[in-house]
C-alpha positions in Angstrom: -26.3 27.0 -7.9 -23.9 27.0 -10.5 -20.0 28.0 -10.7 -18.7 29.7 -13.5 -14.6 29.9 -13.2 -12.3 31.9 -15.5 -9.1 31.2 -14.3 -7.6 28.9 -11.6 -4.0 28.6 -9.8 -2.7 25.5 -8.8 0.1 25.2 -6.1 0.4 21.5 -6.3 1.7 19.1 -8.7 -1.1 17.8 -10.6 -1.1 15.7 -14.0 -0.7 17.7 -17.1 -4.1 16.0 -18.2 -5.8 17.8 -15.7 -4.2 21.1 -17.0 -5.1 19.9 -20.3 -8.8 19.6 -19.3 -9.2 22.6 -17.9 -7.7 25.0 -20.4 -9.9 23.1 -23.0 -13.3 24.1 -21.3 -11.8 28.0 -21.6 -10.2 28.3 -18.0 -7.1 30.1 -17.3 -4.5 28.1 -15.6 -1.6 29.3 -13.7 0.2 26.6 -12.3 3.0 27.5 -9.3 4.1 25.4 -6.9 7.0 27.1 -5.4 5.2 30.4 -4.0 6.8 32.0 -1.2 3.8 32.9 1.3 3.9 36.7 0.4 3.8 35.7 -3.2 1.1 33.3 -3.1 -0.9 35.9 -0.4 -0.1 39.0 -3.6 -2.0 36.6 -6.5 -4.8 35.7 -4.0 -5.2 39.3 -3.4 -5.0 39.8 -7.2 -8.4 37.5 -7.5 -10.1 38.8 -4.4 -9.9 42.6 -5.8 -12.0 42.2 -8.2 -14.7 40.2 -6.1 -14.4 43.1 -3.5 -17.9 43.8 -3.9 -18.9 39.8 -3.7 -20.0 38.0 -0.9 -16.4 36.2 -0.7 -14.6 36.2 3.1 -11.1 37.7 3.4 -10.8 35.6 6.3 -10.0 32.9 3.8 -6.4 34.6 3.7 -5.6 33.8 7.5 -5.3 29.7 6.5 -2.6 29.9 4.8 0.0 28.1 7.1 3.2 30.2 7.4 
C-alpha cells in the first residue's frame, strides 16, 4: 500500500531541514505550533471534508487532549 500526501501540518517544532525535505518532494506544509484546540479541531476538519467519502474515522478528532 502506498501513501500519497499533498499537504501536511505540523504542530511541533521540528528542524527547518525537515520542512525543507518535504516541500522539495511537492508537499504542502503548514507549520503551527501555537493552535488553540478549536483552531487546530477547524484545520483538521478542513482536511477531513474532503475525505468525507474515504474510509478515514472521525473518531480520530476525540484524541485531541483538551
Amino acid at each position: 500500500m502506498s501513501l500519497s500526501l499533498k499537504s501536511v501540518l505540523i504542530t511541533d517544532e521540528i528542524d527547518e531541514k525537515c520542512i525543507k525535505i518535504l516541500e522539495n518532494s511537492g508537499i504542502s506544509v503548514l507549520k503551527n505550533t501555537k493552535f488553540s484546540k478549536e483552531e487546530l479541531l477547524v484545520e483538521i476538519a478542513d482536511v477531513f471534508k474532503f475525505h468525507e467519502q474515504s474510509s478515514l474515522d472521525y473518531r480520530a478528532l476525540k484524541l485531541i487532549p483538551g
